[in-house]
N, C-alpha and C positions, 0 to 999 in steps of 0.2 A: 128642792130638797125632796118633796115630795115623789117627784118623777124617779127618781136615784133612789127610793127607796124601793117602788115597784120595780124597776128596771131590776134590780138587785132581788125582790122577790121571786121575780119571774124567770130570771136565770139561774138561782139556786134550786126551782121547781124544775125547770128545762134536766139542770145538770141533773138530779137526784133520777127522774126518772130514764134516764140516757145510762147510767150507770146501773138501775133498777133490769131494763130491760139486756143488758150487759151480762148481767148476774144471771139471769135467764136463761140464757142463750148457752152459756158454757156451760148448764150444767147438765151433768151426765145421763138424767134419768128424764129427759124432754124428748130423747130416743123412744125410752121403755125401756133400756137395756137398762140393769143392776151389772153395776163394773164388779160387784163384789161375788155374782152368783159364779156358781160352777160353769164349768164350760160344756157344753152337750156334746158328745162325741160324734162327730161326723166319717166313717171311714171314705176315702179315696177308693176311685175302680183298682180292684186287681184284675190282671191276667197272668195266668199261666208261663211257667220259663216255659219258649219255644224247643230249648235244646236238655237234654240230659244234665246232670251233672259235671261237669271238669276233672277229670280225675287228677289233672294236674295241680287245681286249686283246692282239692279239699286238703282240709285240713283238722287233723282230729284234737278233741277236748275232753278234758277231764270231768266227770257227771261225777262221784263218788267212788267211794271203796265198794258199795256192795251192787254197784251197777251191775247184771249182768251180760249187757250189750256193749258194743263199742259205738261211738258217735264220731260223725267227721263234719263238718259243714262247708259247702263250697263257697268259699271267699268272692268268686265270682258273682254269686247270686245274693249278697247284701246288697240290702237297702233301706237307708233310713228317710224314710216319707215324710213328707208334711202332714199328713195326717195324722202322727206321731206314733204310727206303725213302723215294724224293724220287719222286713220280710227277709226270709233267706231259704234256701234247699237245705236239708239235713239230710245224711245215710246213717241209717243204724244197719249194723252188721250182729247177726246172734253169734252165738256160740260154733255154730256149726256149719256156718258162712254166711249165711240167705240175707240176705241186703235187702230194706225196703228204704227207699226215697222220697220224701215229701216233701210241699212247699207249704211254710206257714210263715204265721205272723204273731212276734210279741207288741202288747202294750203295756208300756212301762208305767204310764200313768194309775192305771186300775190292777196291774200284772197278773195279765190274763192272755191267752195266748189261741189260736185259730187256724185248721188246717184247710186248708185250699186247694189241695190233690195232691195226687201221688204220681209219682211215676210206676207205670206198669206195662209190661211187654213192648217196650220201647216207645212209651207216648204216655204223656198226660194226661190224668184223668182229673174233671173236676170234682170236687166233692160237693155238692149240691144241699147237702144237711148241714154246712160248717157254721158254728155258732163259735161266739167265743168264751171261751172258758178257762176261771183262776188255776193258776198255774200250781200244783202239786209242790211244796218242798221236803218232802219228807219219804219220798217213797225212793227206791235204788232207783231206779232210771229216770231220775228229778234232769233229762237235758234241759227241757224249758224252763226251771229255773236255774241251772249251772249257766247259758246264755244271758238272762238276765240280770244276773248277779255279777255274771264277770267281765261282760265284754257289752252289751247290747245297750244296758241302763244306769243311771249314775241316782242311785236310789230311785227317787221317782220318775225321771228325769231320763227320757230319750236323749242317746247318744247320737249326736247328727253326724258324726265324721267317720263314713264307711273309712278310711285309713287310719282312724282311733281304734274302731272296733276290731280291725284285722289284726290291730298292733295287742288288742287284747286278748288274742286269742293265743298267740305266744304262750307255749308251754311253761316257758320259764317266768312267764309274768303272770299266766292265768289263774284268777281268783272265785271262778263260777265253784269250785267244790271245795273240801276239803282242807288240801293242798296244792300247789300250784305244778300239778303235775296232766299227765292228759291220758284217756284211757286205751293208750297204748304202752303206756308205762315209762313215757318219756319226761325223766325231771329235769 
């Protein structure tokens, strides 16, 4: 009887600590990582589009009423990263025709957005200062938030389906401004 009772003592000690060190093992902060901390932002390498813009894929968006540029963006040069970057080409067009082209990059999470060159005399230039920076919603030529708002993020929330985002660019569905119209005046 006696034997039956240590034997019994010593595999309820056995079990207790076999399930002790169990308990241990899966828990999340035996890493160091806090599951619950922020995430640090890490970006991905960019380079440069090799080619100019498409003029067969841009496609222009509506920014505001008091925009006084026009905006188009090459469908072509979307992309939505794992690094939860959206990069794309953009043409603004003034008043008076003069086109300048760049490549940047929105983050939907912080909504802050970073240019990475331009195109200039037929070639890429990198911009070597590009930092990134909260995105404007309240000025006339707000394109980086009309992108973010209507096509690129889903509140905070990168859109990962370049064929969602195209599909948001549609005049008749676009929600980046206003109205869902695009700044060539097409509703």
């Amino acid at each position: 009887m006696i034997l039956k009772k240590r034997q019994f003592a010593l595999y309820s000690l056995i079990f207790s600590v076999v399930i002790g060190l169990m308990a241990c093992a899966s828990d999340p902060m035996e890493s160091g990582l806090d599951p619950f901390a922020p995430m640090v932002f890490k970006e991905g390498e960019t380079t440069l589009p090799l080619n100019p813009p498409n003029q067969e894929t841009l496609v222009p968006f509506y920014v505001s009423n008091n925009a006084v540029f026009k905006f188009a963006i090459d469908t072509d040069s979307i992309s939505a990263d794992p690094d939860g970057v959206t990069r794309y080409t953009v043409v603004m067009t003034s008043p008076n025709g003069n086109q300048q082209t760049q490549y940047e990059g929105i983050r939907c999470d912080s909504f802050q957005w970073r240019l990475y060159g331009n195109f200039d005399n037929g070639k890429w230039k990198e911009n070597t200062l590009s930092s990134w920076k909260d995105i404007k919603d309240h000025n006339p030529n707000r394109y980086q938030a009309a992108l973010a708002q209507g096509a690129f993020c889903n509140i905070s929330t990168q859109v990962k389906s370049t064929k969602a985002i195209v599909q948001s660019l549609n005049p008749k569905g676009f929600t980046g401004g206003v109205k869902p119209t695009n700044s060539y005046g097409v509703q």
